[in-house]
N, C-alpha and C positions, 0 to 999 in steps of 0.2 A: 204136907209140907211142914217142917219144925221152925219156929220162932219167925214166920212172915209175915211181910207188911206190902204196902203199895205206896209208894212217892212216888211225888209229881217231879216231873221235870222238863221245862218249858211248857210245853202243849199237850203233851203226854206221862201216863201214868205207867208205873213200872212196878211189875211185880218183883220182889227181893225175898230169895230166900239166907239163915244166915248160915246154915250149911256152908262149912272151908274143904276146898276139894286142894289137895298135894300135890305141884308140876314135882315128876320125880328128877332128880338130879338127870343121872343117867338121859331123860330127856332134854334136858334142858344143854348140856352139853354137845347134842347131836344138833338140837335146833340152832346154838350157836357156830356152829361148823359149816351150815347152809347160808345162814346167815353173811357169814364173811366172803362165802361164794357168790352169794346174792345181788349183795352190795357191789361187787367187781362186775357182774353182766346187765345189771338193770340200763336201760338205757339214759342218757346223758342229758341233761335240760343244765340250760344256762342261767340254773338258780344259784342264790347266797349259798346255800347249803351245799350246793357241789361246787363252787367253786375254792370256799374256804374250807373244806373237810373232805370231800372226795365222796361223798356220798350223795344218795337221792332224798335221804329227811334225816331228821332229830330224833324221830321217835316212828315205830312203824309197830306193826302187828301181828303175828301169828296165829292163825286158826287150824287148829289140829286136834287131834285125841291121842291119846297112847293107851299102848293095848293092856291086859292082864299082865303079859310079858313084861313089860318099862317099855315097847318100839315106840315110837315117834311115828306118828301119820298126819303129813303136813296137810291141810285143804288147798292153805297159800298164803301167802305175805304180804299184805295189808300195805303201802306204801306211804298214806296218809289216812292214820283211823281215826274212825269214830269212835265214841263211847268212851273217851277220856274220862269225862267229868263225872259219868254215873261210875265207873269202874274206882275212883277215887272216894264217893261215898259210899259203897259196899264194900272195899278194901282198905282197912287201916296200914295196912304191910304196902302198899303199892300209892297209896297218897304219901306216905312220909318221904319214900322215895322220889316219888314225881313231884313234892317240895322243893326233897335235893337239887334235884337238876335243874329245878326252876331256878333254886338262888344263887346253884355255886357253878353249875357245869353247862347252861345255856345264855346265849344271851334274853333280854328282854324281844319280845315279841308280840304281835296283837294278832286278832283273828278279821281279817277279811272274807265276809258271806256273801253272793250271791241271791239276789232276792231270787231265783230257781228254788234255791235252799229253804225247809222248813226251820222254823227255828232247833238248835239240838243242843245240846249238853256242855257245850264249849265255854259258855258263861261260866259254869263252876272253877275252872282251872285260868279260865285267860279272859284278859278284856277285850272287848271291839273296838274295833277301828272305825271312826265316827266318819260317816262317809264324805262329809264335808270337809273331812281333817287333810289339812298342807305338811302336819306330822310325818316324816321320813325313816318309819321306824322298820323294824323286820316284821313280816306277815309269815299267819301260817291261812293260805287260802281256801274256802270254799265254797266249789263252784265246779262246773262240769269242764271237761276237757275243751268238750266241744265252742263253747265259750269264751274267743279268743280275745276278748277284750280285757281279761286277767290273766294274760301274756305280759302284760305290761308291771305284773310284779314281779315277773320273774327273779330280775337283780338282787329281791330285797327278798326273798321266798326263803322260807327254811323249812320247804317238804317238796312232793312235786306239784304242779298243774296242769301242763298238756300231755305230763307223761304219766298222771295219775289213775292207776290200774290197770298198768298194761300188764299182760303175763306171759310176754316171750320166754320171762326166765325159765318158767319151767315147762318149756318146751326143748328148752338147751338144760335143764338137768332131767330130761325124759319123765317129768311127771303128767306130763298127758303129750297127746298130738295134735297137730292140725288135721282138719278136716272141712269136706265141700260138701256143697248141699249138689252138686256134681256127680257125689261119688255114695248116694246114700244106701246103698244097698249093700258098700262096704262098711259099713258099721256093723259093732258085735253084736248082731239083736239078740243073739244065746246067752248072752252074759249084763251085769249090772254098770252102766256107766252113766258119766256126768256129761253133759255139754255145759261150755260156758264160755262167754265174749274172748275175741283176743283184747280188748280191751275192757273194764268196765265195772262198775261199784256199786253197792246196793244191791247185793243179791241179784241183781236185774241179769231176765234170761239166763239163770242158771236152770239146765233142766236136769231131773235125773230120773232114770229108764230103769226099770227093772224086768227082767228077762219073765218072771214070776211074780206079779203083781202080787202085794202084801196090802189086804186093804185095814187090817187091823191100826195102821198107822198111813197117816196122809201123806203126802209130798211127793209122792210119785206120779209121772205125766203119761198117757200115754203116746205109743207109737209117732199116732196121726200128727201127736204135741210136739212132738220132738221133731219130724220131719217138717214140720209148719215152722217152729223157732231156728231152723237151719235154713230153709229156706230164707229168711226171713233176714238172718246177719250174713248170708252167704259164707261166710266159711267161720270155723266154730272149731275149739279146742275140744277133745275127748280125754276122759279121764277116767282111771279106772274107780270105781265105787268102793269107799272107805268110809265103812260102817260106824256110826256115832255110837257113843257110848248109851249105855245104859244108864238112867242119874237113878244112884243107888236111894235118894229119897223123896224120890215122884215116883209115882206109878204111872207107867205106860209112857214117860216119859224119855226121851232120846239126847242127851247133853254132846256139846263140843267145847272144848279148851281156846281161850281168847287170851293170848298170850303177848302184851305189852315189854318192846325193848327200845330203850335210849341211848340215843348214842353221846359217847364220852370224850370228849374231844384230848380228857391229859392222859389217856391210854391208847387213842384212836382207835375206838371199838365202839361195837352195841355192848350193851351190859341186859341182863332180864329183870324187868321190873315187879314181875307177878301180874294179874288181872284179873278175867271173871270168865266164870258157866256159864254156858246160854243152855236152856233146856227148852223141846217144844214135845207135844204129842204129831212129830213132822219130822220128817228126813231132809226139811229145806229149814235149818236152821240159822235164821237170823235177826234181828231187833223187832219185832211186832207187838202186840197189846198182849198177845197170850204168853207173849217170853217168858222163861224165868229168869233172874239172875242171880250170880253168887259169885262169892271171892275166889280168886286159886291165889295160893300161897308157893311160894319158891321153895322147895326142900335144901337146907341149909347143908 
């Protein structure tokens, strides 16, 4: 790895590489095209943020890779992310921005946690909401769906809460299907796919099957795993397997694209903010002790 370090942030340490990976235009324009489809089928919570703007948040997320070609290969969209605040100290190009919007195109907001919640990243960009406080201000909430006594910020919310990572949408633009722990025989066991929650965040229960086990790199479940975690949620989205990139400066390493967008309220749109790599020697790539991270930069 060239020019890396390790910071801390909150309770954990994070590996940084400073490697700038390019979103290519071309993608970026395809990802805003979904985008605007997104926004119109996600479903409707009686937050600040979709009542005053028409949307489900301020700021949402993209996890995807694009191929050698420039294609766009969405994994999914982030409805309320994480990784704000380290994405902002590993990105000069995506903090100046996400200052923008702090001062001129959002209002003032605080972050309401969940003691479920570990402490994360959220202190770098935004203050807390001191739990004693009678302060009536806008929140961005975290905390699990399940959780329904932070229903009660709904009104004042500027992302989602009980609608937070659900993934109908893309089952209405055909990026995976539903399935039953019913019907398990009808699964592609010949071919590589994903299960993963119709609801759900944190990586949690995403499994992914490969027809030909590849043991040179991790993440893969078997069989017996994947028919146990369907049993398990009883019905379970399939998704076709969409191969991470290769990070052209780790070895043996598997990168995906984290791709931050705000929304603009004097254009009434997302805009692309830029973000960060995640790399792992793992085909389940997401925020762990062995991550790597790094900047993506917008292609101008």
């Amino acid at each position: 790895m060239t020019n890396s370090e390790v910071i801390q942030i909150a309770n954990w340490k994070v590996q940084v590489s400073s490697h700038a990976e390019v979103f290519p235009k071309q993608a970026s324009n395809k990802l805003l095209k979904i985008v605007e489809r997104w926004e119109k089928v996600f479903p409707k919570e009686k937050t600040w943020v979709q009542k005053e703007y028409g949307v489900p948040s301020l700021v949402i997320r993209a996890d995807c890779v694009v191929s050698e070609s420039g294609e766009l290969g969405l994994y999914e969209t982030e409805d309320r992310p994480a990784a704000i605040g380290i994405t902002s100290l590993i990105n000069d190009d995506f903090k100046k921005i996400l200052q923008e919007f702090c001062a001129k195109k959002w209002p003032e907001f605080k972050v309401v946690k969940s003691a479920s919640r570990t402490d994360n990243d959220d202190y770098l960009w935004r203050n807390k909401l001191n739990g004693t406080s009678n302060e009536n201000t806008l929140v961005l909430v975290r905390s699990d769906p399940k959780e329904k006594e932070f229903n009660a910020f709904q009104s004042r919310s500027v992302s989602t809460i009980k609608t937070e990572g659900c993934k109908k949408y893309g089952e209405t633009f055909g990026l995976w299907k539903k399935v039953s722990c019913d019907n398990i025989d009808s699964l592609p066991w010949n071919e590589n796919f994903v299960l993963k929650p119709l609801q759900g965040t944190n990586s949690k229960d995403i499994t992914i099957f490969f027809a030909k086990r590849n043991r040179k790199i991790r993440g893969g479940s078997t069989k017996s795993r994947v028919i146990k975690t369907l049993q398990e949620n009883k019905k379970m989205y399939l998704q076709s397997f969409i191969s991470p990139m290769q990070c052209p400066v780790l070895k043996n390493h598997l990168m995906i694209y984290r791709v931050f967008l705000g929304y603009d309220p004097a254009y009434g749109k997302f805009i692309g903010m830029g973000g960060c790599w995640n790399a792992r020697e793992n085909y389940n790539i997401h925020g762990t002790a062995e991550t790597v991270w790094g900047p993506v930069i917008l292609e101008s």
